[in-house]
Structure formats: structure tokens, C-alpha cells
Residue, then its C-alpha position, 0 to 999 in steps of 0.5 A: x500500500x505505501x509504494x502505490x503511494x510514493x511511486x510517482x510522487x516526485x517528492x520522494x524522487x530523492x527521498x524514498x528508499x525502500x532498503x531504509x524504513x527510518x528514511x522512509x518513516x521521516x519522508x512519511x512525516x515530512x510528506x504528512x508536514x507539507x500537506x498538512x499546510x496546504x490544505x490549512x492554507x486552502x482553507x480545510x480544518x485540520x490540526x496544526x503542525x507544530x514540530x518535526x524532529x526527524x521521524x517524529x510530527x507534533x500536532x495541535x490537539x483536537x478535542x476539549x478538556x482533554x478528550x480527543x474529538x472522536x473520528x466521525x465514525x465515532x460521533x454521536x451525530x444526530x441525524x438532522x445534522x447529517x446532511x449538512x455534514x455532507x454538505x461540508x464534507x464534499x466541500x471540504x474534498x472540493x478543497x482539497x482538490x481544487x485549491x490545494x491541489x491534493x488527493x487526500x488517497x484515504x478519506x473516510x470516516x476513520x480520517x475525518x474528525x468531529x469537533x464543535x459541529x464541524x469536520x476536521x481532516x486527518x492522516x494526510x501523509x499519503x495524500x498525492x499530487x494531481x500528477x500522481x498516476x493514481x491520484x484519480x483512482x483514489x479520488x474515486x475511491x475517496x468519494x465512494x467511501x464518504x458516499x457509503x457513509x453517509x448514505x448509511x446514514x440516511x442521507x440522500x447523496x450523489x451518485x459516485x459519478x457526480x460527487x467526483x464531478x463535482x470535485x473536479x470541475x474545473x468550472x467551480x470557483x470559490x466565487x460558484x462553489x456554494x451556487x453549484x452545491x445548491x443545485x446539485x442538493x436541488x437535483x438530489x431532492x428532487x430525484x426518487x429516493x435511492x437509485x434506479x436500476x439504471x443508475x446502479x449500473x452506472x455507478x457500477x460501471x464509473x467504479x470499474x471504469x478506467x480514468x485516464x490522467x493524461x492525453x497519453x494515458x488516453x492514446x495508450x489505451x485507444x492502441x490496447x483496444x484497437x490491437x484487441x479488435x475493440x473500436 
């Protein structure tokens, strides 16, 4: 799991040896360093970092009196509550991507922490950049997991496909991001509640389906189908 993360991360085209694992653990600890002041800087609720000393990250602490905010997984959320979170999670992901430029690679209610009604973004080590071979696939699978849980949750969310539309679209500004969320909660509510046969098969079929990153990556897979016989 750790190499699909740092092979084809250009920050650890120098720092990465697999032959040395203390290396390894104080590059991990950097990597969790940088990305967590992008994504302060990009306006995502996290902890501050406070100290590096070789393979060793002090945070802030996240909680009150003492006791640690519990991971969302953990809180005890009132459901009326839950949509608004969604709501502030997927803006939250929209932030990640859009304005600090990152995956985060391992979002799910494990890696978000609850306090004072808000979320809190955790566990970034392995967060990626846009050029990362892989950084849409787990972008994809980023938005699978909030989706499962918050729909367990009872809430009515977007299909796979447009959460991660959403996150991606080039179009959506800090000055549209709340106009555009607005209409797709205006899609959400006005549709049936839970998804046609037709929208299971494309959710199925974006989950399988094979994201280029690149221009190359498009033409490498148009030789693949074409030397099978596929048009």
C-alpha cells in the first residue's frame, strides 16, 4: 500500500528508499508536514503542525478538556445534522482538490474528525499530487467511501459519478462553489429516493471504469483496444 503511494510522487524522487524504513518513516512525516499546510492554507480544518524532529510530527490537539474529538465514525451525530455534514464534507474534498491541489488517497470516516459541529481532516501523509498516476483512482475511491457513509446514514447523496464531478470541475470557483452545491442538493431532492436500476449500473460501471490522467494515458489505451479488435 505505501509504494502505490510514493511511486510517482516526485517528492520522494530523492527521498524514498525502500532498503531504509527510518528514511522512509521521516519522508512519511515530512510528506504528512507539507500537506498538512496546504490544505490549512486552502482553507480545510485540520490540526496544526507544530514540530518535526526527524521521524517524529507534533500536532495541535483536537478535542476539549482533554478528550480527543472522536473520528466521525465515532460521533454521536444526530441525524438532522447529517446532511449538512455532507454538505461540508464534499466541500471540504472540493478543497482539497481544487485549491490545494491534493488527493487526500484515504478519506473516510476513520480520517475525518468531529469537533464543535464541524469536520476536521486527518492522516494526510499519503495524500498525492494531481500528477500522481493514481491520484484519480483514489479520488474515486475517496468519494465512494464518504458516499457509503453517509448514505448509511440516511442521507440522500450523489451518485459516485457526480460527487467526483463535482470535485473536479474545473468550472467551480470559490466565487460558484456554494451556487453549484445548491443545485446539485436541488437535483438530489428532487430525484426518487435511492437509485434506479439504471443508475446502479452506472455507478457500477464509473467504479470499474478506467480514468485516464493524461492525453497519453488516453492514446495508450485507444492502441490496447484497437490491437484487441475493440473500436
Amino acid at each position: 500500500a505505501f509504494r502505490s503511494y510514493v511511486n510517482g510522487d516526485f517528492r520522494f524522487r530523492n527521498g524514498y528508499c525502500k532498503s531504509n524504513p527510518r528514511k522512509m518513516v521521516k519522508v512519511w512525516a515530512e510528506k504528512e508536514l507539507k500537506n498538512l499546510n496546504r490544505i490549512r492554507f486552502a482553507g480545510v480544518p485540520a490540526p496544526a503542525p507544530v514540530l518535526l524532529k526527524l521521524h517524529v510530527l507534533v500536532m495541535e490537539f483536537i478535542g476539549h478538556d482533554g478528550n480527543a474529538a472522536p473520528r466521525l465514525k465515532d460521533a454521536n451525530i444526530k441525524s438532522s445534522r447529517c446532511p449538512a455534514l455532507y454538505r461540508e464534507c464534499i466541500t471540504l474534498m472540493w478543497r482539497i482538490f481544487r485549491v490545494a491541489r491534493l488527493v487526500h488517497g484515504d478519506l473516510s470516516e476513520y480520517n475525518i474528525l468531529y469537533h464543535e459541529k464541524h469536520l476536521y481532516i486527518i492522516d494526510v501523509s499519503q495524500a498525492v499530487e494531481h500528477d500522481h498516476p493514481h491520484a484519480l483512482e483514489f479520488l474515486r475511491k475517496d468519494c465512494e467511501n464518504v458516499n457509503e457513509f453517509f448514505r448509511k446514514k440516511g442521507v440522500a447523496v450523489l451518485t459516485l459519478r457526480e460527487l467526483f464531478d463535482f470535485v473536479t470541475d474545473p468550472y467551480v470557483t470559490e466565487e460558484t462553489v456554494e451556487k453549484r452545491l445548491d443545485e446539485l442538493q436541488t437535483l438530489v431532492e428532487n430525484r426518487p429516493a435511492g437509485l434506479t436500476n439504471a443508475q446502479q449500473v452506472d455507478e457500477e460501471v464509473f467504479r470499474q471504469a478506467f480514468i485516464p490522467q493524461s492525453l497519453d494515458d488516453v492514446r495508450i489505451r485507444s492502441k490496447m483496444r484497437l490491437s484487441r479488435g475493440y473500436f
